[in-house]
C-alpha positions in Angstrom: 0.0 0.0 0.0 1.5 3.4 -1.0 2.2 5.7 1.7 -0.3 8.7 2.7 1.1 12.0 1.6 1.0 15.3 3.2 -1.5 18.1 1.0 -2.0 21.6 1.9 -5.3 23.6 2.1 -5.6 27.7 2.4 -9.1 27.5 0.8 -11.6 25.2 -0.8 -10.1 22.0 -0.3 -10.7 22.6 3.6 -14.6 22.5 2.8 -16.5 19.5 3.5 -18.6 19.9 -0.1 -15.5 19.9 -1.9 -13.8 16.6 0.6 -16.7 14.6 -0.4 -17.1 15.3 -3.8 -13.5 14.3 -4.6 -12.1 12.4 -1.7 -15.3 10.7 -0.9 -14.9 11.4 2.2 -14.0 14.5 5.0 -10.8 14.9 6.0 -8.9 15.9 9.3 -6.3 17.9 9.3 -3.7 20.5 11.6 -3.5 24.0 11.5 0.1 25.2 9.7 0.9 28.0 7.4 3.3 28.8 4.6 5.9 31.3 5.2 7.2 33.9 2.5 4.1 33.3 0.0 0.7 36.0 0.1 -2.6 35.0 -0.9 -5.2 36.9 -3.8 -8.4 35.7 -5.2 -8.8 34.4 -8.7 -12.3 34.3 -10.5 -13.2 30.4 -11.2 -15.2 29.7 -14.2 -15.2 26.4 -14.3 -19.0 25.0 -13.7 -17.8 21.4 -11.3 -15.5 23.3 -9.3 -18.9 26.2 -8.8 -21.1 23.9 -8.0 -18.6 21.6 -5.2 -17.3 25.1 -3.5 -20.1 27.6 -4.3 -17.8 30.2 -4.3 -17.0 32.3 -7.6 -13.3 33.5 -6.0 -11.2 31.4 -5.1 -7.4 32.2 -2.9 -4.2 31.7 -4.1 -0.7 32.0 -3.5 2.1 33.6 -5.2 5.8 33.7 -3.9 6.1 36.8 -1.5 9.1 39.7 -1.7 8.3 39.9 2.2 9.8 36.5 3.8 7.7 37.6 7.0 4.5 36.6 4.7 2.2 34.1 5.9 -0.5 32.2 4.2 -2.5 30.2 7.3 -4.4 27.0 6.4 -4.5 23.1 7.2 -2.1 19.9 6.3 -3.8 17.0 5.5 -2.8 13.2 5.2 -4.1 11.7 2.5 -3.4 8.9 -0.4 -1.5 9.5 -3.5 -4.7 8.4 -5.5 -6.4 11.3 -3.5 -3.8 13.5 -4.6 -4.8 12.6 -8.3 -8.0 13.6 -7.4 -7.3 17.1 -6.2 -5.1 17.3 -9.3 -8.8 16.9 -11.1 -10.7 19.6 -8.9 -7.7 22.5 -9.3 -8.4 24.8 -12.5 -5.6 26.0 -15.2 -4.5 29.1 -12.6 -3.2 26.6 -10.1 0.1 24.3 -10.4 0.9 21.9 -7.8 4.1 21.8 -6.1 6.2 20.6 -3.0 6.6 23.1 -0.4 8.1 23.4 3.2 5.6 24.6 5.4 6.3 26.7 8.8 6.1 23.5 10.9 9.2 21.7 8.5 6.9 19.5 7.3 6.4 18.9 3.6 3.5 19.0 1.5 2.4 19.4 -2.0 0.1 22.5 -2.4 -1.5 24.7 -5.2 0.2 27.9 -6.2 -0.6 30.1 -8.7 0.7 28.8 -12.4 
């Protein structure tokens, strides 16, 4: 069995709608945060990913000048095959990649692309 990997949430993956409709399930998770990134709102379009958040604007991060930036949010454990499915809810304006987070641990999260 493959190991669970770490996945991290500053907006609409931490809603339960959007768990269930692509992990199938909720998830728990622990508060961390991302140091030297800031957070913005991009406009989604896409009609799935309306209908699981219900929210038109959705946050994401960019890379900060400021290294005393934070972007709060929540790790979660999850599967590699769940990570596949987040791959399937994120839209074109996100790209996933593997950060440090301020606790050391790592995790994959969505950035902007």
């Amino acid at each position: 069995m493959a190991e669970d990997v770490l996945l991290f949430s500053y907006g609409t993956l931490q809603l339960k709608s959007v768990q269930l409709a692509n992990f199938g399930r909720e998830l728990k998770g622990r508060p961390d945060a991302m140091v030297g990134w800031h957070r913005a709102m991009v406009e989604i379009t896409d009609p799935d990913v309306l209908r699981q958040s219900g929210e038109t604007h959705h946050p994401i991060v960019s890379p900060s000048d400021n290294p005393d930036d934070e972007v709060p949010g929540v790790v979660f454990e999850i599967t590699p095959d769940e990570l596949i499915a987040a791959d399937g809810y994120e839209v074109a304006d996100y790209k996933r990649i593997l950060v440090a987070l301020k606790s050391g641990a790592k995790a994959w999260v969505y950035v902007k692309a």
